[in-house]
C-alpha positions, -999 to 999 in steps of 0.1 A, spaced: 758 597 96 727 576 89 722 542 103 723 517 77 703 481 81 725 455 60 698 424 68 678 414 35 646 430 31 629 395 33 639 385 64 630 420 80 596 413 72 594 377 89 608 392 119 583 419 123 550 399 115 568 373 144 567 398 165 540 396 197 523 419 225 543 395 249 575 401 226 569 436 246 565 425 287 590 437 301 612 406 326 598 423 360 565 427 347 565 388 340 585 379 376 557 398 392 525 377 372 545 344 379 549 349 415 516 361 417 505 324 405 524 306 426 515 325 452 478 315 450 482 279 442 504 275 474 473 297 491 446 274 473 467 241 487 471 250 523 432 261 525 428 221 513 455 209 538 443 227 568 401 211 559 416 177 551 432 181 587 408 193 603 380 166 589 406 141 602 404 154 636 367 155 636 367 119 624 395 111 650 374 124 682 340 102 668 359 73 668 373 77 703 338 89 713 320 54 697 352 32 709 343 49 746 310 45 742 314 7 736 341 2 766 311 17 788 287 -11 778 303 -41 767 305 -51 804 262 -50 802 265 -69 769 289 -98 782 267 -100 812 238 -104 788 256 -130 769 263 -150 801 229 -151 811 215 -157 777 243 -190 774 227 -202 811 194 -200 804 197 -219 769 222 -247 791 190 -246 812 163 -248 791 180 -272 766 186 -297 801 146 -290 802 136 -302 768 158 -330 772 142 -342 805 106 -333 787 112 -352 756 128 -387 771 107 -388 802 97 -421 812 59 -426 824 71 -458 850 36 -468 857 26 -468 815 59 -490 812 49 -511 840 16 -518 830 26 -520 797 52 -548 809 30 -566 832 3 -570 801 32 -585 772 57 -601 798 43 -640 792 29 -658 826 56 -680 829 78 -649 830 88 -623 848 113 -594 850 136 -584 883 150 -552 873 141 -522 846 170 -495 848 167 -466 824 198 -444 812 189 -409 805 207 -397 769 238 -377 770 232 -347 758 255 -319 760 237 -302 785 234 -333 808 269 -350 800 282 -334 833 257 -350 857 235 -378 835 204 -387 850 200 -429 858 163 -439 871 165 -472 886 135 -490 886 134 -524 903 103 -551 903 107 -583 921 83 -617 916 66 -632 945 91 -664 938 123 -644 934 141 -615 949 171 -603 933 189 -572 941 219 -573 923 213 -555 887 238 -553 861 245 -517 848 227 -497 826 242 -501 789 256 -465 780 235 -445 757 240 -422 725 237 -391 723 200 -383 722 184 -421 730 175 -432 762 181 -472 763 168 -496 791 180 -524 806 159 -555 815 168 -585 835 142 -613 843 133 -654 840 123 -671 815 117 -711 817 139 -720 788 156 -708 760 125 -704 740 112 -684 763 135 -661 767 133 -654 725 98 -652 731 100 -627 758 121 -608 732 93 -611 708 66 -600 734 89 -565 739 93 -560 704 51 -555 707 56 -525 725 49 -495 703 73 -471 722 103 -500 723 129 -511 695 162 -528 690 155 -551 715 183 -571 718 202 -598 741 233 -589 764 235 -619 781 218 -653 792 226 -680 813 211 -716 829 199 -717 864 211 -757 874 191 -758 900 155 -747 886 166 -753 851 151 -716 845 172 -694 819 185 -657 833 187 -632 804 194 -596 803 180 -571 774 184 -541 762 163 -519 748 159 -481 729 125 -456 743 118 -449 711 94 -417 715 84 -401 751 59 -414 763 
């Protein structure tokens, strides 16, 4: 009996010309490619795992090698720093000193020519600026001149000092109270003086003489 195909004649001919090599593969044949596929992209991903790891190990061991490197000398470096911080507290304390320096016999001489006759000082102290080098132990030169007609030992204190100027006191006679401006007038004169001003003043009763005390600001070493 011969095998009959009821299906239009049409829609024979769509399905064959549908029809594909792959149409053909047979399902093991296709298994077998797939796995095949996977196979080597799992392959190709481990091979990039394991060199990611490994360049993570290699970057892992230089950083414990730098960080052991830098444990060996950072006890050299903080030495260095120390040493470096005590020389610049040192040399700072130097240029300090250097810069206000006071030249006693200039200032004396200097005193003796603009201090009028009738006159005359009985102390000069001089306090040192406080820097921050020199804050811990400031530096006070005491300087004391006495007059053939008075002898005074007793000085009032040095006025303290800004940071950076080095202020002196002076304490002396003057006849009157004019006298006493005019001694203030005489120091203002002085090229390496300024802000020369009064602290205090006061009427001897029994000479009738006027005590004063100044104070004054070095205004460039000298």
């Amino acid at each position: 009996m011969d095998a009959v195909n009821l299906l239009p004649v049409d829609y024979r001919e769509r399905k064959r010309k549908r029809a594909t090599p792959a149409d053909n593969l047979d399902g093991r044949r296709t298994i077998r490619i797939g796995g095949g596929v996977a196979l080597l992209f799992v392959v190709l991903l481990g091979a990039l795992f394991f060199r990611e790891h490994q360049l993570v190990n290699s970057k892992k061991k230089e950083l414990a090698n730098n960080k052991a490197q830098i444990a060996a000398v950072q006890p050299q470096v903080d030495a260095v720093r120390t040493a470096q911080a005590a020389v610049s507290g040192r040399l700072t304390l130097a240029q300090s000193l250097i810069t206000n320096r006071m030249n006693w016999d200039r200032a004396l001489n200097d005193f003796a020519r603009i201090i009028p006759t009738n006159s005359f000082l009985t102390s000069i102290q001089m306090a040192a600026p406080y820097t921050a080098a020199s804050q811990a132990a400031p530096t006070v030169a005491p300087v004391t001149s006495t007059d053939s007609t008075d002898t005074s030992s007793s000085t009032p204190p040095p006025a303290p000092a800004p940071s950076g100027v080095s202020t002196l006191t002076l304490s002396g006679t003057a006849p009157s109270t004019p006298g006493v401006a005019l001694v203030m007038d005489r120091l203002a004169l002085i090229p390496w003086l300024s802000n020369v001003l009064l602290t205090s003043a006061a009427r001897t009763q029994d000479t009738g003489a006027n005590t004063f005390s100044l104070t004054a600001t070095v205004a460039e070493a000298h």
